[in-house]
PDB file of the backbone (N, CA, C, O) and the ligand in Angstrom, with CONECT records:
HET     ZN  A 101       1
ATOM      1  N   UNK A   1      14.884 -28.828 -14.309  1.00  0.00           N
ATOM      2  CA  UNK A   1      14.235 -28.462 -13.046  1.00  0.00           C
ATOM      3  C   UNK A   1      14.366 -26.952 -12.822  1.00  0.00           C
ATOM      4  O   UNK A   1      15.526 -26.538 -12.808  1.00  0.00           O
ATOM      5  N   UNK A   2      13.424 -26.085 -12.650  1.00  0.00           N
ATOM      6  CA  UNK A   2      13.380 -24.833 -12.110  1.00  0.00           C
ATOM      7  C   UNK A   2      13.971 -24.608 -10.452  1.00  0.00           C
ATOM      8  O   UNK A   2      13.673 -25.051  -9.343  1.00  0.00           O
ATOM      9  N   UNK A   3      15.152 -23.485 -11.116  1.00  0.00           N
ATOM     10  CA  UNK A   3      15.522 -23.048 -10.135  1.00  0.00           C
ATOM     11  C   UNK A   3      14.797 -21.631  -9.094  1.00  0.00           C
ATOM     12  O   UNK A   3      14.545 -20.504  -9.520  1.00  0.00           O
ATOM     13  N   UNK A   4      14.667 -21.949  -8.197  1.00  0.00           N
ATOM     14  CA  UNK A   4      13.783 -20.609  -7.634  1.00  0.00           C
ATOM     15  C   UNK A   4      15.052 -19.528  -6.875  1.00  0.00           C
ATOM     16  O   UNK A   4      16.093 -19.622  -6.224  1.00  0.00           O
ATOM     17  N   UNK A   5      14.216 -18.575  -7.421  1.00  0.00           N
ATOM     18  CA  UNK A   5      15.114 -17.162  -6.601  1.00  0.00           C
ATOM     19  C   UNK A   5      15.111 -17.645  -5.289  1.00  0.00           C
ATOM     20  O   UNK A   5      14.375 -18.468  -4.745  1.00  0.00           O
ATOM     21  N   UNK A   6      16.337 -16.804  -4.750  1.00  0.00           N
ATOM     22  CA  UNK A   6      16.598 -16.229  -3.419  1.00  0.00           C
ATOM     23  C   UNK A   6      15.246 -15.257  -3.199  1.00  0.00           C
ATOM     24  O   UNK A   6      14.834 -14.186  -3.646  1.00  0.00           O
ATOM     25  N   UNK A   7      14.683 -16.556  -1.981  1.00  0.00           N
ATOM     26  CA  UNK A   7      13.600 -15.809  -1.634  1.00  0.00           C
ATOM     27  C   UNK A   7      13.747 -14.855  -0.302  1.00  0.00           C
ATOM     28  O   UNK A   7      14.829 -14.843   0.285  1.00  0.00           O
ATOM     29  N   UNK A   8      12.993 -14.305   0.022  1.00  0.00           N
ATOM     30  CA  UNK A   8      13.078 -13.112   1.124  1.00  0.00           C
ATOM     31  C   UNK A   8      11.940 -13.381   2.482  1.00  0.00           C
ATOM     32  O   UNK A   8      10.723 -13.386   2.292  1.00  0.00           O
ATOM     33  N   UNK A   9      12.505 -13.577   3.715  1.00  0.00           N
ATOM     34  CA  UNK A   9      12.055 -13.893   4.517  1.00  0.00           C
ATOM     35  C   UNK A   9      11.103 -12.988   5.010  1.00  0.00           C
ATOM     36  O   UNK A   9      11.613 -12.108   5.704  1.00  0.00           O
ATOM     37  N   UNK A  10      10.084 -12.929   4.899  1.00  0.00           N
ATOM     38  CA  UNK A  10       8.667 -12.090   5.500  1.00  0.00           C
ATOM     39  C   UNK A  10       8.941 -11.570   6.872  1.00  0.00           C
ATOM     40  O   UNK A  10       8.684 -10.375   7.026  1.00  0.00           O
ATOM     41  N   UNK A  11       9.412 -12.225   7.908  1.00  0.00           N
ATOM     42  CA  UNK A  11       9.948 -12.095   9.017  1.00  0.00           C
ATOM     43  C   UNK A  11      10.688 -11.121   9.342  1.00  0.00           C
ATOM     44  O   UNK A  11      10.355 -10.286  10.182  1.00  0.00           O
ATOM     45  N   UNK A  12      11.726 -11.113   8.745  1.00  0.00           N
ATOM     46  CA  UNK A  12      12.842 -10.694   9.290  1.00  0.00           C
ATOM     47  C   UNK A  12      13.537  -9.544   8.199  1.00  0.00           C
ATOM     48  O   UNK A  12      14.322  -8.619   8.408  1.00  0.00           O
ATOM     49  N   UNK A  13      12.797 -10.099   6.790  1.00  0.00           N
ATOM     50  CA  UNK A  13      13.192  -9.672   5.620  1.00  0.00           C
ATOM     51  C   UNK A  13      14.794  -9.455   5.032  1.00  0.00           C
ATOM     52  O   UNK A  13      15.355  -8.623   4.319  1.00  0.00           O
ATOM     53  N   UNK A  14      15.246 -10.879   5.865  1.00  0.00           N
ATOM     54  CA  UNK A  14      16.890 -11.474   5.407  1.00  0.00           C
ATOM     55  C   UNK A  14      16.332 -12.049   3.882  1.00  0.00           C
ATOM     56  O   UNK A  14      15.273 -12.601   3.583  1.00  0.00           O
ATOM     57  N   UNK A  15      17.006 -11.835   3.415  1.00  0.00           N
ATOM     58  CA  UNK A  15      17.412 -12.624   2.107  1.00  0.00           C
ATOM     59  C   UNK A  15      18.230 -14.063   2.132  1.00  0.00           C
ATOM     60  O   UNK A  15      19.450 -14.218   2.187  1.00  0.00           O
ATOM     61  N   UNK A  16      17.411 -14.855   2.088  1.00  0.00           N
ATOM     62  CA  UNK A  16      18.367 -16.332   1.591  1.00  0.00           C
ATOM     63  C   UNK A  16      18.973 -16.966   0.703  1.00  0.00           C
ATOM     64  O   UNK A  16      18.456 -17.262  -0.374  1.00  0.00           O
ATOM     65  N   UNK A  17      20.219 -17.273   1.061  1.00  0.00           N
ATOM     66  CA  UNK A  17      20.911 -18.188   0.294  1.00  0.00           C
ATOM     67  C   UNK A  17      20.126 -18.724  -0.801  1.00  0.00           C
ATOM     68  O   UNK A  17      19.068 -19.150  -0.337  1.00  0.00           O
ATOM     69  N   UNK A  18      20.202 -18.907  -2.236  1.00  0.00           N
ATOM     70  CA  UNK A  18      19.481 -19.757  -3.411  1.00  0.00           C
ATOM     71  C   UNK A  18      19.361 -20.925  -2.702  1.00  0.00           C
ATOM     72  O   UNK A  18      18.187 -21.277  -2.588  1.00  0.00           O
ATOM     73  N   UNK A  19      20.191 -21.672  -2.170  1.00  0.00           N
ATOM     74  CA  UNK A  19      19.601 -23.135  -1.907  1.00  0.00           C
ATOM     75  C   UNK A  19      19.102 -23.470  -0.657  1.00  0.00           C
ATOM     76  O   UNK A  19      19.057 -24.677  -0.423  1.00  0.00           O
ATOM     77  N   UNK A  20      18.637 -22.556   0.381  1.00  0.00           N
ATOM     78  CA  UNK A  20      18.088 -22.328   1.668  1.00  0.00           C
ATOM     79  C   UNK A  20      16.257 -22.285   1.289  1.00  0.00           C
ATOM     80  O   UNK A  20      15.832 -21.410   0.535  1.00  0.00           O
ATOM     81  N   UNK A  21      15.484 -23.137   1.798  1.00  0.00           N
ATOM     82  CA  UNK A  21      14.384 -23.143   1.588  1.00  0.00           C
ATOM     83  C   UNK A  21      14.093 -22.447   3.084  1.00  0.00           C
ATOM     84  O   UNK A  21      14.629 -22.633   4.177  1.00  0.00           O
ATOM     85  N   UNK A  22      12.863 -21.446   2.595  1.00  0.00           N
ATOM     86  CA  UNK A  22      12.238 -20.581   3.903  1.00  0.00           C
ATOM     87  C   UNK A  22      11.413 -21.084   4.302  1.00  0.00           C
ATOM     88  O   UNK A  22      10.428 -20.349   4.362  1.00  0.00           O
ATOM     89  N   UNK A  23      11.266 -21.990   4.627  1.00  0.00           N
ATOM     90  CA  UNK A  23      10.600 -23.127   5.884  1.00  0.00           C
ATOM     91  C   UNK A  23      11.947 -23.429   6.342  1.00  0.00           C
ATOM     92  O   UNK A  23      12.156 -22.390   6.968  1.00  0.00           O
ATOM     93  N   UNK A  24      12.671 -23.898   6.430  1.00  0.00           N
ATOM     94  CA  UNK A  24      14.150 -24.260   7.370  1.00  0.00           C
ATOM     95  C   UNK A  24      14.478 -22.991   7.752  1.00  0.00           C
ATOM     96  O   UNK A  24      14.167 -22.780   8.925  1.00  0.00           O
ATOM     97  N   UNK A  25      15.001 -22.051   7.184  1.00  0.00           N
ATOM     98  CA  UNK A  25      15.083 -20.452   7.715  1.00  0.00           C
ATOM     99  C   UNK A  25      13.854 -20.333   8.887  1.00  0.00           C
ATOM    100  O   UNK A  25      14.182 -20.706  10.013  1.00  0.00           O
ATOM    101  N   UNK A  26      12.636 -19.902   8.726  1.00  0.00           N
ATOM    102  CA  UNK A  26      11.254 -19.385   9.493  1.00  0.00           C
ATOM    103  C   UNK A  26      11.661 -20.868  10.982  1.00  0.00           C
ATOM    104  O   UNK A  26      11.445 -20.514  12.141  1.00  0.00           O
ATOM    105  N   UNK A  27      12.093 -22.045  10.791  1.00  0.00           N
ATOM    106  CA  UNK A  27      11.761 -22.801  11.934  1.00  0.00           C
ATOM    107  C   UNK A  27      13.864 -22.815  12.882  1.00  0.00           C
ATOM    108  O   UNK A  27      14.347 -23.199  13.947  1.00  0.00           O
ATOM    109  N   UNK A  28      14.264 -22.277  11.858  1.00  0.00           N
ATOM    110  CA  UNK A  28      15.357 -22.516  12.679  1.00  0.00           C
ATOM    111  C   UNK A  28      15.968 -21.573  13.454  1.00  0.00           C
ATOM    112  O   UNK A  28      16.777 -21.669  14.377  1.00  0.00           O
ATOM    113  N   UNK A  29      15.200 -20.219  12.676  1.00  0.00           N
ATOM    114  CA  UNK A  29      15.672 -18.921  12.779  1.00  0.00           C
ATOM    115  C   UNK A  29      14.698 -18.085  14.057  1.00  0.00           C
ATOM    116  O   UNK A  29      15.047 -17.435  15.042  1.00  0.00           O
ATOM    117  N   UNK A  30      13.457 -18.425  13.550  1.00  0.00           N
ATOM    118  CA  UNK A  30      12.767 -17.496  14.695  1.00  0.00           C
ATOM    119  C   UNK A  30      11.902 -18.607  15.408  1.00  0.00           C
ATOM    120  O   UNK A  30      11.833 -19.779  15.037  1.00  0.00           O
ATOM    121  N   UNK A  31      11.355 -18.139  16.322  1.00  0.00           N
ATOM    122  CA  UNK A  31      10.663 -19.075  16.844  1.00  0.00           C
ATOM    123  C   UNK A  31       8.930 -18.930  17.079  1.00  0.00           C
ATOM    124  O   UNK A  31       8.236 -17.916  17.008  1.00  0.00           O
ATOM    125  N   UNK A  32       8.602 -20.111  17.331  1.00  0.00           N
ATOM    126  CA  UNK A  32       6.917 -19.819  17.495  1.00  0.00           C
ATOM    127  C   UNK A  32       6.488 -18.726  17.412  1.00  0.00           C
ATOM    128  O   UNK A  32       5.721 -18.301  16.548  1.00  0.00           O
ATOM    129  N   UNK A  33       7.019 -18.071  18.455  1.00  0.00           N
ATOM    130  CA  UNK A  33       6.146 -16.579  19.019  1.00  0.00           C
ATOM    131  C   UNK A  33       6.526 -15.634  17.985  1.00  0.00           C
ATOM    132  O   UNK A  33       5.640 -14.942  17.482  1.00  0.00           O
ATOM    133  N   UNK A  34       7.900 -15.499  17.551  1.00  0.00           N
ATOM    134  CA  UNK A  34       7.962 -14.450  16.410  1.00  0.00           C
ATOM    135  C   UNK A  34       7.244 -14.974  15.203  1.00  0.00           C
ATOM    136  O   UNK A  34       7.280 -14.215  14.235  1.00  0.00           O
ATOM    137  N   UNK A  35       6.564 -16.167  15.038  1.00  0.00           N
ATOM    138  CA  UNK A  35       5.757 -16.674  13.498  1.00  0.00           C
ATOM    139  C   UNK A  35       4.612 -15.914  13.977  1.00  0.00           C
ATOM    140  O   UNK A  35       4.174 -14.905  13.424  1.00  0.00           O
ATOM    141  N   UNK A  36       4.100 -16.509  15.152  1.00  0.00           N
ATOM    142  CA  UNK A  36       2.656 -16.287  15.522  1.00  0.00           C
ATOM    143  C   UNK A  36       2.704 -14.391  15.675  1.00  0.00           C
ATOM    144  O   UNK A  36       1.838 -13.711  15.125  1.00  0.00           O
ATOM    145  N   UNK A  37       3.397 -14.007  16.175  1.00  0.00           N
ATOM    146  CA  UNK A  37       3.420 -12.767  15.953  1.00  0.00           C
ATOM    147  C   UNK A  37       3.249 -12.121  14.796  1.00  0.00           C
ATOM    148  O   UNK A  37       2.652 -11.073  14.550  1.00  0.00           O
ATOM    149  N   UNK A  38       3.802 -12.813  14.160  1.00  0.00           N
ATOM    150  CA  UNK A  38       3.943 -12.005  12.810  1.00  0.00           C
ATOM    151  C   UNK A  38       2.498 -12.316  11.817  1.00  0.00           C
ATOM    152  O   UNK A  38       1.870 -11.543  11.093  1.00  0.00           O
ATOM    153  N   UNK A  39       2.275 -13.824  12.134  1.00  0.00           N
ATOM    154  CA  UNK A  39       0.921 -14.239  11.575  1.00  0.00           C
ATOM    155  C   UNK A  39      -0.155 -12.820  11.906  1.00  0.00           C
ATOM    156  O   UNK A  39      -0.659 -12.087  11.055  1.00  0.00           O
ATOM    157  N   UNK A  40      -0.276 -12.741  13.172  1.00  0.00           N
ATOM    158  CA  UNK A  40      -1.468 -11.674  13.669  1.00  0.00           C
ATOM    159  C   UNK A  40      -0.988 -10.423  13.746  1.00  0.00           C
ATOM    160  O   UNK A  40      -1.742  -9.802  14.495  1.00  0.00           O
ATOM    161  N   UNK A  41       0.093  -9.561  13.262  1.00  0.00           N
ATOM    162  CA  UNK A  41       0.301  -8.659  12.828  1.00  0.00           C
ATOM    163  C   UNK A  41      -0.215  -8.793  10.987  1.00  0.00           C
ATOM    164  O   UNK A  41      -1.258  -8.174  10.776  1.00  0.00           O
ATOM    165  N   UNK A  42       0.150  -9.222  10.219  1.00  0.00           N
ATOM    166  CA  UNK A  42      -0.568  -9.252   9.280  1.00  0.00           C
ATOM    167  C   UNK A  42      -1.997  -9.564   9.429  1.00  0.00           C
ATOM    168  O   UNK A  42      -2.584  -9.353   8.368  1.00  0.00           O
ATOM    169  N   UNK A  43      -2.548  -9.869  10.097  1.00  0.00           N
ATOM    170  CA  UNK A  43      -4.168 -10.166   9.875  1.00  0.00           C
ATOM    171  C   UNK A  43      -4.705  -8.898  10.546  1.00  0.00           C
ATOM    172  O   UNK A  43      -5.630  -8.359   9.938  1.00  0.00           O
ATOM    173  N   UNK A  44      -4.401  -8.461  11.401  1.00  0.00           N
ATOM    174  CA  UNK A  44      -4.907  -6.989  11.958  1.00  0.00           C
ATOM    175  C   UNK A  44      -4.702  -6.160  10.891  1.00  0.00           C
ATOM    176  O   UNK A  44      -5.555  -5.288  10.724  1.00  0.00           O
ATOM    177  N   UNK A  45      -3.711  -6.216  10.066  1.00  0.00           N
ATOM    178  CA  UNK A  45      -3.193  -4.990   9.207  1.00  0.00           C
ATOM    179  C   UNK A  45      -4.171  -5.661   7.895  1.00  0.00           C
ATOM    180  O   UNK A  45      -4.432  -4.769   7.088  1.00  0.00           O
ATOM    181  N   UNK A  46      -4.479  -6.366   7.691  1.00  0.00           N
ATOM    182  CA  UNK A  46      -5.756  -6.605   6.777  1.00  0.00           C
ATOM    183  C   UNK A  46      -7.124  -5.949   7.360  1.00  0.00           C
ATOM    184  O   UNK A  46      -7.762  -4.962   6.992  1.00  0.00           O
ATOM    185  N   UNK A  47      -7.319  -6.851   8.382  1.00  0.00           N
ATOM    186  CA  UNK A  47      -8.392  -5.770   8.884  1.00  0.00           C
ATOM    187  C   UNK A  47      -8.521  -4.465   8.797  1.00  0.00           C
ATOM    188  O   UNK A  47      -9.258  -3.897   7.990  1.00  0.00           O
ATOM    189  N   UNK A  48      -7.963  -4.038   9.450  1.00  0.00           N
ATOM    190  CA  UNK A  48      -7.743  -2.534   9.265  1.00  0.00           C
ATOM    191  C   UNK A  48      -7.702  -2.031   7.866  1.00  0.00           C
ATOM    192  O   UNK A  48      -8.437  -1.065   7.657  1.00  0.00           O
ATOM    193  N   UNK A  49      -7.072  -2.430   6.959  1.00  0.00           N
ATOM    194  CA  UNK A  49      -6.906  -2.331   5.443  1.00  0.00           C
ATOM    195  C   UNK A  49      -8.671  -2.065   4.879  1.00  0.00           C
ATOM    196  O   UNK A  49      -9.359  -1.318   4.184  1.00  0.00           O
ATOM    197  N   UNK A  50      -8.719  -2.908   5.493  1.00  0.00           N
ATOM    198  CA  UNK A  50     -10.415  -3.657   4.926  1.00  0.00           C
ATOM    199  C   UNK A  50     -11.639  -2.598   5.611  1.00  0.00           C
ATOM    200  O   UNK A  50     -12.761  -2.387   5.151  1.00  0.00           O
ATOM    201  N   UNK A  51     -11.149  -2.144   6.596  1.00  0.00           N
ATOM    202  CA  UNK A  51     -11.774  -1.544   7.144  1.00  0.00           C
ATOM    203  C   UNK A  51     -11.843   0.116   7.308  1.00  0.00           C
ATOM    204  O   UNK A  51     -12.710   0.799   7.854  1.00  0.00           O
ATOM    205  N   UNK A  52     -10.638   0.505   6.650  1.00  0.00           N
ATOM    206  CA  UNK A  52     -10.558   1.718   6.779  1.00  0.00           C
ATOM    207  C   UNK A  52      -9.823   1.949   4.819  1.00  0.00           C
ATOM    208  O   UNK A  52      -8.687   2.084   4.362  1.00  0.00           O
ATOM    209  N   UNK A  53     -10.921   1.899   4.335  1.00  0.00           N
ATOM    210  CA  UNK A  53     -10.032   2.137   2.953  1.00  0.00           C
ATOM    211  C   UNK A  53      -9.572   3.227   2.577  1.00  0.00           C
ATOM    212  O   UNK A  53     -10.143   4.222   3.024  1.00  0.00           O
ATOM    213  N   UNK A  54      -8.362   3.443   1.612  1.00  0.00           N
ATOM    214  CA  UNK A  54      -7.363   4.482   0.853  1.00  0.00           C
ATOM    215  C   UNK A  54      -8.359   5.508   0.527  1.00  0.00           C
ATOM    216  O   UNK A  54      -9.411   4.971   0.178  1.00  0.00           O
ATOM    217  N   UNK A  55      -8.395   6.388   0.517  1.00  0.00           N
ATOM    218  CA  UNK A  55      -8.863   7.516   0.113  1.00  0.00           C
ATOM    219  C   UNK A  55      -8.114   8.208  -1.413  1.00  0.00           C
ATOM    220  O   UNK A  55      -7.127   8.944  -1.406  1.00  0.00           O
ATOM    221  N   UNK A  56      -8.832   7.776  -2.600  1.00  0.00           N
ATOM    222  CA  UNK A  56      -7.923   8.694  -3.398  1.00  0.00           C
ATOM    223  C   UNK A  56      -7.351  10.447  -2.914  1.00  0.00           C
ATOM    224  O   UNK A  56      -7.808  11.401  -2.284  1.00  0.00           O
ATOM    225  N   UNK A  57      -6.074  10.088  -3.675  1.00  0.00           N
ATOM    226  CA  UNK A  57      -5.460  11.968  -3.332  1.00  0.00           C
ATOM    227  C   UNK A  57      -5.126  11.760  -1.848  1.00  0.00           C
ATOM    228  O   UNK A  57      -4.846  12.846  -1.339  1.00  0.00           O
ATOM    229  N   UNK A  58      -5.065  10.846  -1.068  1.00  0.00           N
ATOM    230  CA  UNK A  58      -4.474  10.973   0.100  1.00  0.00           C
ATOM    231  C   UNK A  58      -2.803  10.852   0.077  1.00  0.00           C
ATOM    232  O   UNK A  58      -2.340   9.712   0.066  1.00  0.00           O
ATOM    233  N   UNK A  59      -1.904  11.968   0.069  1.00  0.00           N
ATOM    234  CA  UNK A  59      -1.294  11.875   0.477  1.00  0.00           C
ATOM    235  C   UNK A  59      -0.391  10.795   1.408  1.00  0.00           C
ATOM    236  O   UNK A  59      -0.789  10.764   2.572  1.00  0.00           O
ATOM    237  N   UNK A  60       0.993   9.711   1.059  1.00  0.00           N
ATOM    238  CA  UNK A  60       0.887   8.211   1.869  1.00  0.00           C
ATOM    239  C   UNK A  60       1.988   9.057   3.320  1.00  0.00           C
ATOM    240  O   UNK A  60       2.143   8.455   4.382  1.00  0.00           O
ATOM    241  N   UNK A  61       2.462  10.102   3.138  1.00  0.00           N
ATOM    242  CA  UNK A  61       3.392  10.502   3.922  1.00  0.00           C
ATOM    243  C   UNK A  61       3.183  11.987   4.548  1.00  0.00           C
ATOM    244  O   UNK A  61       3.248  13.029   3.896  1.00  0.00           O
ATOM    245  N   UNK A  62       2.957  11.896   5.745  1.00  0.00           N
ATOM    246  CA  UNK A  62       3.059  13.613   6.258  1.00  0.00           C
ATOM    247  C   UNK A  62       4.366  14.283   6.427  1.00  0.00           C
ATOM    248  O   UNK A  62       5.196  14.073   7.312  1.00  0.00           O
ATOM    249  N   UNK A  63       4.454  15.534   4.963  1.00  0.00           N
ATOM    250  CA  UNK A  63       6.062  15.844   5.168  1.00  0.00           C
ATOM    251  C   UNK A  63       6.048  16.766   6.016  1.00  0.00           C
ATOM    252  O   UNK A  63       7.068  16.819   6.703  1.00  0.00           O
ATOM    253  N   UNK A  64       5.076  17.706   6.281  1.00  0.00           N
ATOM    254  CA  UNK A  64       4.836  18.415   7.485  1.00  0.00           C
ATOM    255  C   UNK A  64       5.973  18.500   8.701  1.00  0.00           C
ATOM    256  O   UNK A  64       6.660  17.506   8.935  1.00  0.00           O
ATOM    257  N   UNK A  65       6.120  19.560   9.358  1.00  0.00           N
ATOM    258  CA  UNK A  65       6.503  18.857  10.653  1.00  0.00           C
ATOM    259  C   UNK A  65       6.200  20.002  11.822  1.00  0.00           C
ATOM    260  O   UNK A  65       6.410  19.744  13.008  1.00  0.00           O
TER     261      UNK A  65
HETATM  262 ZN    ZN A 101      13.600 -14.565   8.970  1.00  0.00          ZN2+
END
């Protein structure tokens, strides 16, 4: 039987225990509103992705100050 890595919680970005499945972590740990939050923070940040594309040679950081 395949063992799966210590996976990494999208959320919160805790690292779990090898034998902690992240569905028991995501429902025990945060709740509705931080899933759903987090659901529609990623989908805006697609949008936007989608919508405003990378520009080669753009610079990802302004060291400026
Ligand atoms: Zn988490």
């Amino acid at each position: 039987m395949a063992f799966e890595p210590a996976a990494t919680c999208p959320v919160c970005e805790t690292v779990l225990a090898p034998d902690r499945r992240l569905e028991d972590h995501l429902c025990r740990t945060h709740t509705q509103l931080e899933l759903a939050e987090y659901i529609v923070f990623q989908r805006d940040r697609e949008e936007i992705e989608t919508r405003r594309p990378v520009l080669p040679g753009v610079p990802t950081e302004e060291a400026t100050e």
